[in-house]
mmCIF file as gemmi writes it, N, C-alpha and C atoms, coordinates in Angstrom:
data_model
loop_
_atom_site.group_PDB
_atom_site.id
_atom_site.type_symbol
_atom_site.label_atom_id
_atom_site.label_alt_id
_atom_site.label_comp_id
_atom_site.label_asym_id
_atom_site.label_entity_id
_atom_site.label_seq_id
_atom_site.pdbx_PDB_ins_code
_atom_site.Cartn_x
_atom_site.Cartn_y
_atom_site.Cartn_z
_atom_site.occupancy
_atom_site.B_iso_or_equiv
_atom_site.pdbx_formal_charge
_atom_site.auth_seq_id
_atom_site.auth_asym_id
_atom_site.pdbx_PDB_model_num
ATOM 1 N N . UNK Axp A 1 ? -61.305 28.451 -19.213 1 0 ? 1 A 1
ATOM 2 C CA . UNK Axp A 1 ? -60.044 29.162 -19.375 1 0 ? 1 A 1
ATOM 3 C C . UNK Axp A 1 ? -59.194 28.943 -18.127 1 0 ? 1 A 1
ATOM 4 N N . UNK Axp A 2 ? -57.83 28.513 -18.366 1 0 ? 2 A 1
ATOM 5 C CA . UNK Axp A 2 ? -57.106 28.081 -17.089 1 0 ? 2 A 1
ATOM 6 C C . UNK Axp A 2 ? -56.384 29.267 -17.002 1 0 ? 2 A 1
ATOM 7 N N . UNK Axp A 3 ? -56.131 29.661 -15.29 1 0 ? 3 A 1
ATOM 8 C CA . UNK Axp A 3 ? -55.579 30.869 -14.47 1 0 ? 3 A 1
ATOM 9 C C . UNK Axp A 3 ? -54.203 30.758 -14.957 1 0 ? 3 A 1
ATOM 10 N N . UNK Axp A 4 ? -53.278 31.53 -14.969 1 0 ? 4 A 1
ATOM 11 C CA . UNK Axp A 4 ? -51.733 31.249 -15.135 1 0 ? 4 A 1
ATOM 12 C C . UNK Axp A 4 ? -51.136 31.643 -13.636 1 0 ? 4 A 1
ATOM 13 N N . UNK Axp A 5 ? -50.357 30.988 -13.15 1 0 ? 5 A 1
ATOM 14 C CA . UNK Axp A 5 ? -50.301 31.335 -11.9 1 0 ? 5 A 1
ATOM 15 C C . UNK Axp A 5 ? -49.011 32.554 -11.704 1 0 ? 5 A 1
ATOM 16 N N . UNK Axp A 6 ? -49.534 34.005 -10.792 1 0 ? 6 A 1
ATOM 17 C CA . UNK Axp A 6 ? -48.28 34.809 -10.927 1 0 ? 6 A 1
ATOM 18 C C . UNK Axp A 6 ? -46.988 34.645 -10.792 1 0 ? 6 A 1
ATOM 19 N N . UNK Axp A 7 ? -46.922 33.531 -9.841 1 0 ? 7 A 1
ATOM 20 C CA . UNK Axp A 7 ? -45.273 32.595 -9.386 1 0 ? 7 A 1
ATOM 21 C C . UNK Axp A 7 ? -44.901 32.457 -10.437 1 0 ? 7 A 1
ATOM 22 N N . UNK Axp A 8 ? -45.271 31.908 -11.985 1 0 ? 8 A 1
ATOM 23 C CA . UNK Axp A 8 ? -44.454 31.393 -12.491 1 0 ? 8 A 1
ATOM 24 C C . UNK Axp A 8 ? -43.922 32.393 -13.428 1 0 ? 8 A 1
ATOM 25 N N . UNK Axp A 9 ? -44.411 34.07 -13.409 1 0 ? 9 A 1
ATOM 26 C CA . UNK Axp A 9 ? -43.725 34.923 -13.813 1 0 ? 9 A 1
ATOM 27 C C . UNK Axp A 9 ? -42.82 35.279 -13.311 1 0 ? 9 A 1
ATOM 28 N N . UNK Axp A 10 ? -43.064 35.074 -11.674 1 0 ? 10 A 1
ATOM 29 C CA . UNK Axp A 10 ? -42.173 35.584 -10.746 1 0 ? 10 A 1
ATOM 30 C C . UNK Axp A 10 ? -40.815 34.897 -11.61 1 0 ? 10 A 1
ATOM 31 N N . UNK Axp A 11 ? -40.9 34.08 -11.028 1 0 ? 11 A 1
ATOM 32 C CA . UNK Axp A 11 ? -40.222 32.783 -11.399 1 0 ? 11 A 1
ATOM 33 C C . UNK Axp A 11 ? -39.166 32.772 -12.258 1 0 ? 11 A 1
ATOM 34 N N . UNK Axp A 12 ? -39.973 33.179 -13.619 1 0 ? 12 A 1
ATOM 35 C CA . UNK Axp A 12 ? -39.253 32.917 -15.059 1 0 ? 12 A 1
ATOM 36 C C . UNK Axp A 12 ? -38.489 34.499 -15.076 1 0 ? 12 A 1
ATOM 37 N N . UNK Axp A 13 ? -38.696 35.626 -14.812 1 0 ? 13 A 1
ATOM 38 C CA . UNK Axp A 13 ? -38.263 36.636 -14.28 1 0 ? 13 A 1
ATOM 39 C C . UNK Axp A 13 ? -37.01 36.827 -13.367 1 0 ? 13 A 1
ATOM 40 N N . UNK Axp A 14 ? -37.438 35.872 -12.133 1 0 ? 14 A 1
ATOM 41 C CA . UNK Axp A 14 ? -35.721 35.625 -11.503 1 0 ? 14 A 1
ATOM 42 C C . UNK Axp A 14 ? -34.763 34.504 -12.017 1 0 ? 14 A 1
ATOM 43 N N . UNK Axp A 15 ? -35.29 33.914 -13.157 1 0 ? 15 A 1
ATOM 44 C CA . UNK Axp A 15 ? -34.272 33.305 -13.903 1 0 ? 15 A 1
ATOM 45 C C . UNK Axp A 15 ? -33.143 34.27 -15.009 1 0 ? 15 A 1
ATOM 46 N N . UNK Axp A 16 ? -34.549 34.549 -15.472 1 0 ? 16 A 1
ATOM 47 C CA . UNK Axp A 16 ? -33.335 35.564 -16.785 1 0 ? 16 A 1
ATOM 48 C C . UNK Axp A 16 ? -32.878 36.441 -16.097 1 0 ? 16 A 1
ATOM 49 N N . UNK Axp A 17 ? -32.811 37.299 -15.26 1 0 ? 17 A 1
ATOM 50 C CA . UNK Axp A 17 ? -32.438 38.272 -14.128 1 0 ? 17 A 1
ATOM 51 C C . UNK Axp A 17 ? -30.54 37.494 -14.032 1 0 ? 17 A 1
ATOM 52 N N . UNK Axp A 18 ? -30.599 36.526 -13.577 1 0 ? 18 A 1
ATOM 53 C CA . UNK Axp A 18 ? -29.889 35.892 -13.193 1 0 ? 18 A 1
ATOM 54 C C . UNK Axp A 18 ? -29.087 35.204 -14.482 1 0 ? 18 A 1
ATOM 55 N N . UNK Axp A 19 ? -29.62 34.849 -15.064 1 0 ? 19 A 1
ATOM 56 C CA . UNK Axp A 19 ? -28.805 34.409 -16.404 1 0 ? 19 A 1
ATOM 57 C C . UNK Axp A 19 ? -28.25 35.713 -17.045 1 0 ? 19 A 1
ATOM 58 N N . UNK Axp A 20 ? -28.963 36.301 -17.392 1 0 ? 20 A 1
ATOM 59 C CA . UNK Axp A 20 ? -28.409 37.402 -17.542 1 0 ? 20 A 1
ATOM 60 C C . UNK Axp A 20 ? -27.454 38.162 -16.713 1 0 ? 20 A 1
ATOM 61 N N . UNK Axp A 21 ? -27.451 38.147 -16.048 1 0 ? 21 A 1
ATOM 62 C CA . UNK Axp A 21 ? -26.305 38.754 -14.762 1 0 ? 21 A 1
ATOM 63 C C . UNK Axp A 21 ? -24.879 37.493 -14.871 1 0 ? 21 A 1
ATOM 64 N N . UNK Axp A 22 ? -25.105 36.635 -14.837 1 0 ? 22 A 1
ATOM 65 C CA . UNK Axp A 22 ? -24.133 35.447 -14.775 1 0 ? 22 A 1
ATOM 66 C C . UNK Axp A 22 ? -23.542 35.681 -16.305 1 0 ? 22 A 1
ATOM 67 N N . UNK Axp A 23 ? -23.996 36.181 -17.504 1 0 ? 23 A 1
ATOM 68 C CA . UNK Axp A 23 ? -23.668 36.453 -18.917 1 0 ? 23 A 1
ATOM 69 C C . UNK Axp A 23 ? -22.691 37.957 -19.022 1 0 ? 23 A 1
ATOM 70 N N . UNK Axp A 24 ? -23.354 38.611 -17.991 1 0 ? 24 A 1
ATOM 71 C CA . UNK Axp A 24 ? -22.519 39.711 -17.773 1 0 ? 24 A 1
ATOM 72 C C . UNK Axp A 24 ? -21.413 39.657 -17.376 1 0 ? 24 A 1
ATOM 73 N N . UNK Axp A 25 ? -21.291 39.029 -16.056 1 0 ? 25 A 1
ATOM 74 C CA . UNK Axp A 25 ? -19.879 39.154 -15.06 1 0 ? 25 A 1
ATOM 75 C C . UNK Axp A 25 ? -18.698 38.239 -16.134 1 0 ? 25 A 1
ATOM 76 N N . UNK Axp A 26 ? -19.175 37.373 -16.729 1 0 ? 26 A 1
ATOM 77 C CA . UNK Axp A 26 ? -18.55 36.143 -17.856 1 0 ? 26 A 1
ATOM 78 C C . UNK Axp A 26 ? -18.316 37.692 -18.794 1 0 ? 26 A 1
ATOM 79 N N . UNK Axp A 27 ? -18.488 38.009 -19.256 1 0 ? 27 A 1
ATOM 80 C CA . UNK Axp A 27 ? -18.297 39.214 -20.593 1 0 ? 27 A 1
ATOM 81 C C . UNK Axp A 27 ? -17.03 39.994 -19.571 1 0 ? 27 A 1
ATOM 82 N N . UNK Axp A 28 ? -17.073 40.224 -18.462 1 0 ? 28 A 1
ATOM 83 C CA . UNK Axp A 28 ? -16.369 41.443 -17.429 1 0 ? 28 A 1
ATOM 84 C C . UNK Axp A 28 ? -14.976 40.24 -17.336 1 0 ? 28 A 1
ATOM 85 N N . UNK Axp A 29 ? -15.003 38.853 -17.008 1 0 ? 29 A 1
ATOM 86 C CA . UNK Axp A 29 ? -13.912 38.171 -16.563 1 0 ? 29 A 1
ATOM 87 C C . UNK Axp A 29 ? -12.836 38.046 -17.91 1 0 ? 29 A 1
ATOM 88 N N . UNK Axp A 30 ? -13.8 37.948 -19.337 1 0 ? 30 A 1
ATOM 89 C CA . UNK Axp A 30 ? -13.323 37.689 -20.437 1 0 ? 30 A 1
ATOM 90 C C . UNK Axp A 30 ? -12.432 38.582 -20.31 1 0 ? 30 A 1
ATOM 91 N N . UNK Axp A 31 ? -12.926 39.99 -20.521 1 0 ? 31 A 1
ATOM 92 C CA . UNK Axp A 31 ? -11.868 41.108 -21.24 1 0 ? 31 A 1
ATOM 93 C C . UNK Axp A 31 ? -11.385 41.613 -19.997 1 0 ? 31 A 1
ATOM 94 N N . UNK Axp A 32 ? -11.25 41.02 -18.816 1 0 ? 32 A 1
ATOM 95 C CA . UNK Axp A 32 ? -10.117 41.22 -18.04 1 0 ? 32 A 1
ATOM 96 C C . UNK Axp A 32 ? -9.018 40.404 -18.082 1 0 ? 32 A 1
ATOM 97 N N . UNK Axp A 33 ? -9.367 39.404 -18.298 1 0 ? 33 A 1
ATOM 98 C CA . UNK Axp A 33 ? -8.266 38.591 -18.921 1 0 ? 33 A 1
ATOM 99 C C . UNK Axp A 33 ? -7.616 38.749 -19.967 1 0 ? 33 A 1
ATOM 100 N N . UNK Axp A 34 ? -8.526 38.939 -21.226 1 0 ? 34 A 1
ATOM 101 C CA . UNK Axp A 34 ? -7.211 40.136 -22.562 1 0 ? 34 A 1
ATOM 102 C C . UNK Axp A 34 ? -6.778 41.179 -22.264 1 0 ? 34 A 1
ATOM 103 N N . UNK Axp A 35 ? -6.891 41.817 -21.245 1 0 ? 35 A 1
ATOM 104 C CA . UNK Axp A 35 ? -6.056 42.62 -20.681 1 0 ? 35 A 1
ATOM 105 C C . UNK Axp A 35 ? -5.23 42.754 -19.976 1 0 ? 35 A 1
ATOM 106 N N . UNK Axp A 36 ? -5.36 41.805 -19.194 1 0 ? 36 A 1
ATOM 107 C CA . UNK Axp A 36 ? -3.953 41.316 -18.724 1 0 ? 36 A 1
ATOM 108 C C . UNK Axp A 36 ? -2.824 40.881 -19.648 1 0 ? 36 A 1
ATOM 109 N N . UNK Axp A 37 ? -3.882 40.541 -20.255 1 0 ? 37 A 1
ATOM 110 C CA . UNK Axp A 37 ? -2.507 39.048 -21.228 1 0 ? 37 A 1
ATOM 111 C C . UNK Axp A 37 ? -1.786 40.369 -22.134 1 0 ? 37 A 1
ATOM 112 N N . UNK Axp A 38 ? -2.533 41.227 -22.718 1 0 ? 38 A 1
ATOM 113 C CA . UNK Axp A 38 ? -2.152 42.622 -23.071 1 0 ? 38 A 1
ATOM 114 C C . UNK Axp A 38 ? -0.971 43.299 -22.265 1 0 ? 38 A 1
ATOM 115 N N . UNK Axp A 39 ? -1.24 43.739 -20.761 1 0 ? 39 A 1
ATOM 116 C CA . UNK Axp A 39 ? -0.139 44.282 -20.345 1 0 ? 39 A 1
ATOM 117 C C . UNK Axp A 39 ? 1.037 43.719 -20.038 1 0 ? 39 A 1
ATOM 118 N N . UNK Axp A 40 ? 0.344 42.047 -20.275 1 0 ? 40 A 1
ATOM 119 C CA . UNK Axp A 40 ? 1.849 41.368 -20.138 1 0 ? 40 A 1
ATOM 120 C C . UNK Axp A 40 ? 2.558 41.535 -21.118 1 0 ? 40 A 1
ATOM 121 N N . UNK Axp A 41 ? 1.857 41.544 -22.212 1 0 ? 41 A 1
ATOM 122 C CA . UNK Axp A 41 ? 2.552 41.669 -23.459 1 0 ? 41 A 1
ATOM 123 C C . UNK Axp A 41 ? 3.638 42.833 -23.475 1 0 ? 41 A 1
ATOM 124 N N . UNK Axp A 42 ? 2.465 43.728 -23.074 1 0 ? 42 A 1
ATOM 125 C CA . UNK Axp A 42 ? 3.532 45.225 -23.089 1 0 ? 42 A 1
ATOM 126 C C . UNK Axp A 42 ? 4.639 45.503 -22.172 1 0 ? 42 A 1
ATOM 127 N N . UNK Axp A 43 ? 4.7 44.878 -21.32 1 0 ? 43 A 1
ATOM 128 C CA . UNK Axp A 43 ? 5.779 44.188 -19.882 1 0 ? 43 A 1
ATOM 129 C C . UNK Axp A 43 ? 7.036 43.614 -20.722 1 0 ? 43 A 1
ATOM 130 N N . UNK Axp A 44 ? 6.752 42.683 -21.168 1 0 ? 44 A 1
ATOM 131 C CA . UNK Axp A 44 ? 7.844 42.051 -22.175 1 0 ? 44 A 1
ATOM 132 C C . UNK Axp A 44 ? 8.108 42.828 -23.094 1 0 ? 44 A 1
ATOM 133 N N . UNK Axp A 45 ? 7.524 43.591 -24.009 1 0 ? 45 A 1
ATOM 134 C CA . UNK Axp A 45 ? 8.236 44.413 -25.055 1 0 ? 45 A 1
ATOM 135 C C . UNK Axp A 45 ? 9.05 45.672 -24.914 1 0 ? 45 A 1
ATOM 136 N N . UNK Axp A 46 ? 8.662 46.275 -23.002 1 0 ? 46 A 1
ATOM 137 C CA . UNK Axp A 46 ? 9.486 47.162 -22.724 1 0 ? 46 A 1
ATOM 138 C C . UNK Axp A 46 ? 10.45 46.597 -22.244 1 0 ? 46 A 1
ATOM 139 N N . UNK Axp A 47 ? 10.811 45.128 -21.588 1 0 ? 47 A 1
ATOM 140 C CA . UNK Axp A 47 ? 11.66 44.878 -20.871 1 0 ? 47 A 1
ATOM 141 C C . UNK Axp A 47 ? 13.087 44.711 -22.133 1 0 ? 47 A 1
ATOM 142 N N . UNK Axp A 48 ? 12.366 44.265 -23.364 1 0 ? 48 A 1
ATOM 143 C CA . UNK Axp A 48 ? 12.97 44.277 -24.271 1 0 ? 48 A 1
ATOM 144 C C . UNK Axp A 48 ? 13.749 44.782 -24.849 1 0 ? 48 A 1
ATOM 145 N N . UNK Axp A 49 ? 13.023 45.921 -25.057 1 0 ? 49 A 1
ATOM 146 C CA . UNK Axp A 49 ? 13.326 47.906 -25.763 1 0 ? 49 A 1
ATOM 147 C C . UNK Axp A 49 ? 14.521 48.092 -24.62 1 0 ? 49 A 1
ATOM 148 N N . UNK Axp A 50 ? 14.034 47.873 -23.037 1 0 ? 50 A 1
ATOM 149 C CA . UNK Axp A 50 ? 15.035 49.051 -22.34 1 0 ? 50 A 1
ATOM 150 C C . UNK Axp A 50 ? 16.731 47.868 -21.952 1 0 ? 50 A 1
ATOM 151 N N . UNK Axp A 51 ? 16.65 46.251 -22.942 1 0 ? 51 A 1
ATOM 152 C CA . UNK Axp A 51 ? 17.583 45.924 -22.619 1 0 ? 51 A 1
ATOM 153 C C . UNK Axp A 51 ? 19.048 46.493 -23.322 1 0 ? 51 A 1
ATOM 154 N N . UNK Axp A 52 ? 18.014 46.806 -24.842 1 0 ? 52 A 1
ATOM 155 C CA . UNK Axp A 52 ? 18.803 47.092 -25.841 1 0 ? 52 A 1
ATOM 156 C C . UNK Axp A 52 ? 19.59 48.325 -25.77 1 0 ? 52 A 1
């Protein structure tokens, strides 16, 4: 029966740690960016409203 060595839990552990974290901040940049693009939106539709 061959040993499994603990490193390579370590290992595979600080990968998904990290992939996962890198999947997160990507999810956080996304919908900060539709939100911007959002208040721009709403920037232009008041500039609009208060020309009229």
């Amino acid at each position: 029966m061959e040993k499994i060595n603990p490193m390579n839990y370590l290992f595979a552990a600080y990968v998904a740690i990290w992939i996962i974290l890198a999947l997160y901040l990507y999810s956080i940049h996304s919908r900060e960016q539709s939100l911007r693009e959002e208040v721009r939106r709403l920037r232009d539709l008041l500039e609009k409203k208060s020309r009229q």
